[in-house]
PyMOL commands that place a pseudoatom at each C-alpha (Angstrom):
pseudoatom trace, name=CA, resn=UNK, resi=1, chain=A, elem=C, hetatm=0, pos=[-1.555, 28.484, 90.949]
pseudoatom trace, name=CA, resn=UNK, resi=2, chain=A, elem=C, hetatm=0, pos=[0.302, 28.583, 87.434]
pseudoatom trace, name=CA, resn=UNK, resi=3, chain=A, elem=C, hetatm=0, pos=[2.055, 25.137, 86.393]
pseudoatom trace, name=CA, resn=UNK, resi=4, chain=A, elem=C, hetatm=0, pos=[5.711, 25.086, 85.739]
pseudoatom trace, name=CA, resn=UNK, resi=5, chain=A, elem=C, hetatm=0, pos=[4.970, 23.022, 82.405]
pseudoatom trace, name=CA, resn=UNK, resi=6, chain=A, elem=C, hetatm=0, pos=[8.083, 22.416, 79.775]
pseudoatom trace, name=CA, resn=UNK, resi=7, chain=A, elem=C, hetatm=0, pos=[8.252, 21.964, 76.562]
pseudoatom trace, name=CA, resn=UNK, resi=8, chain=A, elem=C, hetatm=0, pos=[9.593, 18.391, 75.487]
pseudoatom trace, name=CA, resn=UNK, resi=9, chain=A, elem=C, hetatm=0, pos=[12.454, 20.490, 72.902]
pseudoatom trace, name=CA, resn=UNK, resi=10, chain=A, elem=C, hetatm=0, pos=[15.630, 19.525, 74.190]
pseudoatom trace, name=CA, resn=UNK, resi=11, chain=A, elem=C, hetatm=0, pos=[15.081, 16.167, 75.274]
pseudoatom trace, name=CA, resn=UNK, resi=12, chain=A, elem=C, hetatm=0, pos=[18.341, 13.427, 74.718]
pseudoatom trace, name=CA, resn=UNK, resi=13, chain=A, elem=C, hetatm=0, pos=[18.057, 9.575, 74.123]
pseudoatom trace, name=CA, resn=UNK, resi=14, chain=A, elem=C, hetatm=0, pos=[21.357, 7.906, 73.758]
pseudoatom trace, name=CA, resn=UNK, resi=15, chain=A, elem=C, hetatm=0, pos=[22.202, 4.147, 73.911]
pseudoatom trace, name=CA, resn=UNK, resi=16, chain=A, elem=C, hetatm=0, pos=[24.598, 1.897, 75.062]
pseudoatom trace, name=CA, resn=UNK, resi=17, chain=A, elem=C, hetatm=0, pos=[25.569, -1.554, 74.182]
pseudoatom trace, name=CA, resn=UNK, resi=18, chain=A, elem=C, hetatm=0, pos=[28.330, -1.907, 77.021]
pseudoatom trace, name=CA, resn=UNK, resi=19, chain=A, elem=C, hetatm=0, pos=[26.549, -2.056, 80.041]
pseudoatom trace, name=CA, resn=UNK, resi=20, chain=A, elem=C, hetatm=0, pos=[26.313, 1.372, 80.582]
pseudoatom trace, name=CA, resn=UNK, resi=21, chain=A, elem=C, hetatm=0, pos=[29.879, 2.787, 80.201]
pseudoatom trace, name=CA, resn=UNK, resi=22, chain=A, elem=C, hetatm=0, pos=[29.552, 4.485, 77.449]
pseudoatom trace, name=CA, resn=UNK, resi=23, chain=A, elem=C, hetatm=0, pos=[26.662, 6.261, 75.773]
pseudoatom trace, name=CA, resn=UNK, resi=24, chain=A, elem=C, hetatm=0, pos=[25.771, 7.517, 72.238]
pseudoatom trace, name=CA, resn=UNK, resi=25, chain=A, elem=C, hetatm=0, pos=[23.536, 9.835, 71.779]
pseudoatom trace, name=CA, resn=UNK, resi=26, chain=A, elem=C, hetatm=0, pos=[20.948, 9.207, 68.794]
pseudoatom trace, name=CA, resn=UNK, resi=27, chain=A, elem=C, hetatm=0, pos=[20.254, 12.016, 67.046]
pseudoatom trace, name=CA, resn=UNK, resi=28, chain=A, elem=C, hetatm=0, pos=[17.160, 13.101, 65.014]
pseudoatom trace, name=CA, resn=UNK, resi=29, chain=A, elem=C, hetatm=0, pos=[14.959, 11.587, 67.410]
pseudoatom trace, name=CA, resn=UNK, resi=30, chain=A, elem=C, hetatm=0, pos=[11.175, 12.401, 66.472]
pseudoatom trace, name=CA, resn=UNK, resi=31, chain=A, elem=C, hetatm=0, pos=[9.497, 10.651, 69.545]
pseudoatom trace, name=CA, resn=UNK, resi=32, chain=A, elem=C, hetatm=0, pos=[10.261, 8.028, 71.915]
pseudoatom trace, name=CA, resn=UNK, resi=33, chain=A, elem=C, hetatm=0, pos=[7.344, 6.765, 73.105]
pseudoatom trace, name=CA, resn=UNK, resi=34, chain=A, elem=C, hetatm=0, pos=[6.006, 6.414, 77.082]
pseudoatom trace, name=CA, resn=UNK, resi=35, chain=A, elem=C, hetatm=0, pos=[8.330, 6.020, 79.334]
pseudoatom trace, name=CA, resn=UNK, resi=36, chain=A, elem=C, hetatm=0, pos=[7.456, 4.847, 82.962]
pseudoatom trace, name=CA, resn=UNK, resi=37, chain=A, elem=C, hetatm=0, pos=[6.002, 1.310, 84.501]
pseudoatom trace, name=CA, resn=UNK, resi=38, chain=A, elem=C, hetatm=0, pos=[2.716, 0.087, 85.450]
pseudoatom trace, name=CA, resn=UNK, resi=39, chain=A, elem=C, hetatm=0, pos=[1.403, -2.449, 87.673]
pseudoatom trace, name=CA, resn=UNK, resi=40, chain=A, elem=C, hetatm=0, pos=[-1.426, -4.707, 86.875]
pseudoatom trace, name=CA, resn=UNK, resi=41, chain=A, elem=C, hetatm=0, pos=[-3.629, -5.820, 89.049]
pseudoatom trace, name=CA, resn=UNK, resi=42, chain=A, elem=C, hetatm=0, pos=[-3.594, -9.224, 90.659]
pseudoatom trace, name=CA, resn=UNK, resi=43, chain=A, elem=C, hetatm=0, pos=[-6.898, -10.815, 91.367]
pseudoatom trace, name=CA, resn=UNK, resi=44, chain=A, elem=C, hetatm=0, pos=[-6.664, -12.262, 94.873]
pseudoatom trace, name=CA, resn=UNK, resi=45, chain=A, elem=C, hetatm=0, pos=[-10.300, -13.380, 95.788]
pseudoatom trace, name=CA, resn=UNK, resi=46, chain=A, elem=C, hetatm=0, pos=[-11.762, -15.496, 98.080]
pseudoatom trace, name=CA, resn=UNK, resi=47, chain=A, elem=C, hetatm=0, pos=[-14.415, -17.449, 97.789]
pseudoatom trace, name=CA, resn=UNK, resi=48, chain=A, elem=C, hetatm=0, pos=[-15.909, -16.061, 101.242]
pseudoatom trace, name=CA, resn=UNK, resi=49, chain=A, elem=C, hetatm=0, pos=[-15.821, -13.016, 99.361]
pseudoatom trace, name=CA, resn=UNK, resi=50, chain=A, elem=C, hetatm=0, pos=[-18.818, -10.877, 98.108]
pseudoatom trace, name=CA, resn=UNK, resi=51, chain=A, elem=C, hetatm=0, pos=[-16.911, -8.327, 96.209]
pseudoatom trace, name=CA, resn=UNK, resi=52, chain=A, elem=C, hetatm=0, pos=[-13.345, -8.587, 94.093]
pseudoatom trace, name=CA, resn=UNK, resi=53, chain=A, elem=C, hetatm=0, pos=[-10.522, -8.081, 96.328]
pseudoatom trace, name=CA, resn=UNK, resi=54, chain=A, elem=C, hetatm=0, pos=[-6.822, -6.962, 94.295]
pseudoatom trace, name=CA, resn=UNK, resi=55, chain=A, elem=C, hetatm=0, pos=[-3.247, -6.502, 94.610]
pseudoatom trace, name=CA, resn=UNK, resi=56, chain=A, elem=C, hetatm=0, pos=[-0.877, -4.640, 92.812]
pseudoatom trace, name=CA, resn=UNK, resi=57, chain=A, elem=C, hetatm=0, pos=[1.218, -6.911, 91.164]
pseudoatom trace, name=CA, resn=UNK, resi=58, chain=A, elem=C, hetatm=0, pos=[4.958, -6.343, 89.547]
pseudoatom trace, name=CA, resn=UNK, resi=59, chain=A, elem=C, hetatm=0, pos=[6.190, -3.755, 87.842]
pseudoatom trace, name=CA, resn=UNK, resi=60, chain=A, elem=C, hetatm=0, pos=[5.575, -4.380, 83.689]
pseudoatom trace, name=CA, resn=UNK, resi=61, chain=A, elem=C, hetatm=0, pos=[7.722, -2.202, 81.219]
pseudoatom trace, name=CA, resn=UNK, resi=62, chain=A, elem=C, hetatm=0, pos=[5.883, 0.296, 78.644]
pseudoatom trace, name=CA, resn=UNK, resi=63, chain=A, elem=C, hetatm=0, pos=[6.190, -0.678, 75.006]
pseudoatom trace, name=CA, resn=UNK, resi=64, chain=A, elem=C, hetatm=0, pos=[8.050, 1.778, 72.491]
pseudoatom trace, name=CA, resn=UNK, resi=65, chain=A, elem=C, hetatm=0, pos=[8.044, 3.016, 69.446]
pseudoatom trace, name=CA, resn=UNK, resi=66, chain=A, elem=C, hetatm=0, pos=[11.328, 5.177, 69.040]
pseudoatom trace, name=CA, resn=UNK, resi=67, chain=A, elem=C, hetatm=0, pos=[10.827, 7.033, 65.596]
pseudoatom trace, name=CA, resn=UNK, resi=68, chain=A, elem=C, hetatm=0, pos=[13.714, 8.934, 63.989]
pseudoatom trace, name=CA, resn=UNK, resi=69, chain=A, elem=C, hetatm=0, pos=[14.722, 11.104, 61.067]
pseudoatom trace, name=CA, resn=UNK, resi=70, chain=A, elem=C, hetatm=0, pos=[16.445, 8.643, 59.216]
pseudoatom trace, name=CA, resn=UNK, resi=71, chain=A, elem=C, hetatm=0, pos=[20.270, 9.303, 58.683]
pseudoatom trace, name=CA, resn=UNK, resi=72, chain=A, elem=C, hetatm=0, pos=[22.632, 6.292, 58.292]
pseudoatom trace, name=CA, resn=UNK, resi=73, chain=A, elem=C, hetatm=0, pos=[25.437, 8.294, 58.990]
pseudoatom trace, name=CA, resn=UNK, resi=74, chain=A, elem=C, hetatm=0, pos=[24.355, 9.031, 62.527]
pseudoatom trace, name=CA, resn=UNK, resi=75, chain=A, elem=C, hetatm=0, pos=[26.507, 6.658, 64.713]
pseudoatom trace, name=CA, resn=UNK, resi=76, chain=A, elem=C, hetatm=0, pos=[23.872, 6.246, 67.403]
pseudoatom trace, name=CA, resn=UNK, resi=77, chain=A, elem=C, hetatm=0, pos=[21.062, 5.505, 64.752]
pseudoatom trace, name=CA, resn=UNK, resi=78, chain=A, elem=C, hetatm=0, pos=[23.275, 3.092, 63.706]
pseudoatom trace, name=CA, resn=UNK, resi=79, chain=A, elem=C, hetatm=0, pos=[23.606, 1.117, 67.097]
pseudoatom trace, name=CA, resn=UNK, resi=80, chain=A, elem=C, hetatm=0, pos=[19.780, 1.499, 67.516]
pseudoatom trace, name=CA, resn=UNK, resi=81, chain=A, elem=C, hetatm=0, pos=[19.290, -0.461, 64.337]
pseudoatom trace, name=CA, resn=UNK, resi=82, chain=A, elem=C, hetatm=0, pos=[22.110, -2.705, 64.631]
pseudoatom trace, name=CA, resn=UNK, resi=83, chain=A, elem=C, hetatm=0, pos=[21.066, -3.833, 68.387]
pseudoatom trace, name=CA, resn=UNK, resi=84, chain=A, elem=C, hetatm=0, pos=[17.107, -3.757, 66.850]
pseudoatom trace, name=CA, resn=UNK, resi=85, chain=A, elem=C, hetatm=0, pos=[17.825, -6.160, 63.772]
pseudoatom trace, name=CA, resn=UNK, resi=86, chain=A, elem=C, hetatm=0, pos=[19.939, -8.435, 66.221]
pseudoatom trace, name=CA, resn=UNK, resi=87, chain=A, elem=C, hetatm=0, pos=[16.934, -8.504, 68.505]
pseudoatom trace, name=CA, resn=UNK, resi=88, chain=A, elem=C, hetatm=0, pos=[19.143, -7.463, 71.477]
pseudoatom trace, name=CA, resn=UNK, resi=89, chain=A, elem=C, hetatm=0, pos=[18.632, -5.747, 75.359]
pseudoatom trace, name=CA, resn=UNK, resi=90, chain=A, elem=C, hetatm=0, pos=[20.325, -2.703, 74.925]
pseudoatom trace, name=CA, resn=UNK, resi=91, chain=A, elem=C, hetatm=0, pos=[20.600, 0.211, 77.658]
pseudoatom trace, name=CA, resn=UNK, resi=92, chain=A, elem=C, hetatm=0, pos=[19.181, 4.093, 77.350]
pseudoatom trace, name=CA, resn=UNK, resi=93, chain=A, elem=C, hetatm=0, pos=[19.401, 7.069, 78.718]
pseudoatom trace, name=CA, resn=UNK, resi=94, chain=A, elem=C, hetatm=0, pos=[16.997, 9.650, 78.282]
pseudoatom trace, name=CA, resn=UNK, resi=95, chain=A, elem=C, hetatm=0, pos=[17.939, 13.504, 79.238]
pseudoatom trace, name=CA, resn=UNK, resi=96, chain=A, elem=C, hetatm=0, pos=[14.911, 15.375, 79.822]
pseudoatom trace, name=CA, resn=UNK, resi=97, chain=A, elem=C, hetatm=0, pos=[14.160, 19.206, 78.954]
pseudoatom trace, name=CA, resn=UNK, resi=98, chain=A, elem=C, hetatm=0, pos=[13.246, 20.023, 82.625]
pseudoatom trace, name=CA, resn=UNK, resi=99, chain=A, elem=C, hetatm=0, pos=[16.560, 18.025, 83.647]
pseudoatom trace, name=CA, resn=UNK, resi=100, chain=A, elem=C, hetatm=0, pos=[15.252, 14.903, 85.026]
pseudoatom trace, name=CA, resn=UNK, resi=101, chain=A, elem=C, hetatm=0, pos=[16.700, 11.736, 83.115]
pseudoatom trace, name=CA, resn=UNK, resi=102, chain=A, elem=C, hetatm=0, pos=[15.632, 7.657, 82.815]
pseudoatom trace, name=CA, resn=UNK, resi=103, chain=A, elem=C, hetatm=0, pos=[18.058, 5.304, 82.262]
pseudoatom trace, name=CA, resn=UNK, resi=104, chain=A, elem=C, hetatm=0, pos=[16.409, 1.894, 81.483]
pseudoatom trace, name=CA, resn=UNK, resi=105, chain=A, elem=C, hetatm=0, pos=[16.538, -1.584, 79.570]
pseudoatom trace, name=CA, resn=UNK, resi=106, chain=A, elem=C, hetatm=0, pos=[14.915, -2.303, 76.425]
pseudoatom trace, name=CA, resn=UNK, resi=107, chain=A, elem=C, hetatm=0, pos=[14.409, -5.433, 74.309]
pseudoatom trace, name=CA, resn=UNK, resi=108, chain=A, elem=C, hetatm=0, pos=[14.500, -4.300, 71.103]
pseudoatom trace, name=CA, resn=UNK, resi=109, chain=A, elem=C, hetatm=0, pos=[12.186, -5.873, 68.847]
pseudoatom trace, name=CA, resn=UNK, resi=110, chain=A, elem=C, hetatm=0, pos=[12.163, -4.282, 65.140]
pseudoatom trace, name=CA, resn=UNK, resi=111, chain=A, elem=C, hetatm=0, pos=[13.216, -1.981, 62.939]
pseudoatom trace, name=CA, resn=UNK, resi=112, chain=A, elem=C, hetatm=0, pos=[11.437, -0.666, 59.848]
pseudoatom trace, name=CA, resn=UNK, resi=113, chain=A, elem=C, hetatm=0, pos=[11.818, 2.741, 57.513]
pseudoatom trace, name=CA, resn=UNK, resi=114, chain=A, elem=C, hetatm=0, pos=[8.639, 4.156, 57.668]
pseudoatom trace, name=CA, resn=UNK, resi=115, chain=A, elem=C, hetatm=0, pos=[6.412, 4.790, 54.918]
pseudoatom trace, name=CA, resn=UNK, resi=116, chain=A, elem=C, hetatm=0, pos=[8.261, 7.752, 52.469]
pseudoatom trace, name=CA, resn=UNK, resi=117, chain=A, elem=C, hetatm=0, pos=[6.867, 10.333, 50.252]
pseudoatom trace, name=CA, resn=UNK, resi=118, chain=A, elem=C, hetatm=0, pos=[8.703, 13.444, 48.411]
pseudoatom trace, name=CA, resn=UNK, resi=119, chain=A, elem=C, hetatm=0, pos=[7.408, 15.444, 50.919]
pseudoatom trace, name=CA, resn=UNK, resi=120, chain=A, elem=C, hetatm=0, pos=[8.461, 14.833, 54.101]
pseudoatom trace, name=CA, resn=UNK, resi=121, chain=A, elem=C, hetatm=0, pos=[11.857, 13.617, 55.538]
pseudoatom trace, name=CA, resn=UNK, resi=122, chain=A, elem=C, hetatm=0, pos=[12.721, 9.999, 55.828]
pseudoatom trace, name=CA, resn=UNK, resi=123, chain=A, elem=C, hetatm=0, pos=[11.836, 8.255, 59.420]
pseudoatom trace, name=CA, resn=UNK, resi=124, chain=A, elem=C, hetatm=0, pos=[12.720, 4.980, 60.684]
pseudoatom trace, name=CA, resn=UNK, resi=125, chain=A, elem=C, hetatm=0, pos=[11.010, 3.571, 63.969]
pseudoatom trace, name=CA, resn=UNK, resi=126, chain=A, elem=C, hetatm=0, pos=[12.432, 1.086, 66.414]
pseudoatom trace, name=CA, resn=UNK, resi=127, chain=A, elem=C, hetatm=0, pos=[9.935, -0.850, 68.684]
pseudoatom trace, name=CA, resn=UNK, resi=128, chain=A, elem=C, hetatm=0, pos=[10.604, -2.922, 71.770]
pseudoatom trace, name=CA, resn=UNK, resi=129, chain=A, elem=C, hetatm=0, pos=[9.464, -3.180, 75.350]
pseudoatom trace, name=CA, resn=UNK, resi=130, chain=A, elem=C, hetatm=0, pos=[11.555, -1.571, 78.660]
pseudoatom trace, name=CA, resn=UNK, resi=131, chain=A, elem=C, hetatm=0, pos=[12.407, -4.743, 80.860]
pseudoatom trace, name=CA, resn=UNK, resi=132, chain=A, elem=C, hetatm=0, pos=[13.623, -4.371, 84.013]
pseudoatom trace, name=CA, resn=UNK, resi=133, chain=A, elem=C, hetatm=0, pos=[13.665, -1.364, 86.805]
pseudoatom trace, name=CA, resn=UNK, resi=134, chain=A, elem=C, hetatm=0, pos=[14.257, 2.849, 85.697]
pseudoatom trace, name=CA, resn=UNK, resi=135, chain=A, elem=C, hetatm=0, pos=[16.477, 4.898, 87.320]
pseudoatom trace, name=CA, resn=UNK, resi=136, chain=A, elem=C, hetatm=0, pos=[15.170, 8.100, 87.857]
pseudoatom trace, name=CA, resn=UNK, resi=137, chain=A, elem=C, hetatm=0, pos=[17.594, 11.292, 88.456]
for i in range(1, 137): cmd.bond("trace and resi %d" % i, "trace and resi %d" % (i + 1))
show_as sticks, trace
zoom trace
């Protein structure tokens, strides 16, 4: 059976900064990291025990690494790196190519123009952590 795969060309990430009522998309996005949650594991054994028993334990967010093609004009590059510098939680929404989206939380914890050279295009990279539950669609 052939596989339906997509190609990731296409895919959105916009931000918001007002709780999710408005959105900006952020253009000249390179990558944007993993997106999804994982669940480590939670040692729970007993003593009567003779082999490790575990749990799942909470959801934990994936940290990013948004990288972009640096252009201070573009008004939703602008909120990344204002909200990054500031340190802030800000909101995202990411449109995928095969039309699912994520909407999530993300602390954002830096913001740094990436090594340059004369040839290749500036790129700037925003890192933080998701906190907090996704909505999948």
């Amino acid at each position: 059976m052939a596989v339906n795969a997509k190609l990731g060309a296409g895919t959105t990430l916009s931000i918001t900064t007002d709780g999710g009522t408005t959105y900006t998309q952020i253009n000249g996005v390179d990558s944007l990291g993993a997106t999804g949650q994982t669940k480590p594991e939670v040692d729970i054994t007993s003593l009567e025990d003779t082999s490790k028993q575990y749990i799942a334990g909470i959801n934990d967010g994936e940290s990013k690494s948004i990288t972009v093609k640096w252009d201070e004009t573009d008004a939703g590059q602008e909120a990344l790196a204002a909200e990054a510098k500031a340190g802030n939680v800000a909101g995202f929404k990411i449109n995928f190519a095969n039309g699912k989206s994520a909407t999530f939380d993300m602390v954002l914890l830096g913001w740094t123009v990436d090594d340059v050279s004369n040839e290749s295009a500036m790129t700037a990279t925003v890192t933080g952590r998701m906190t907090g539950d996704i909505a999948w669609a």
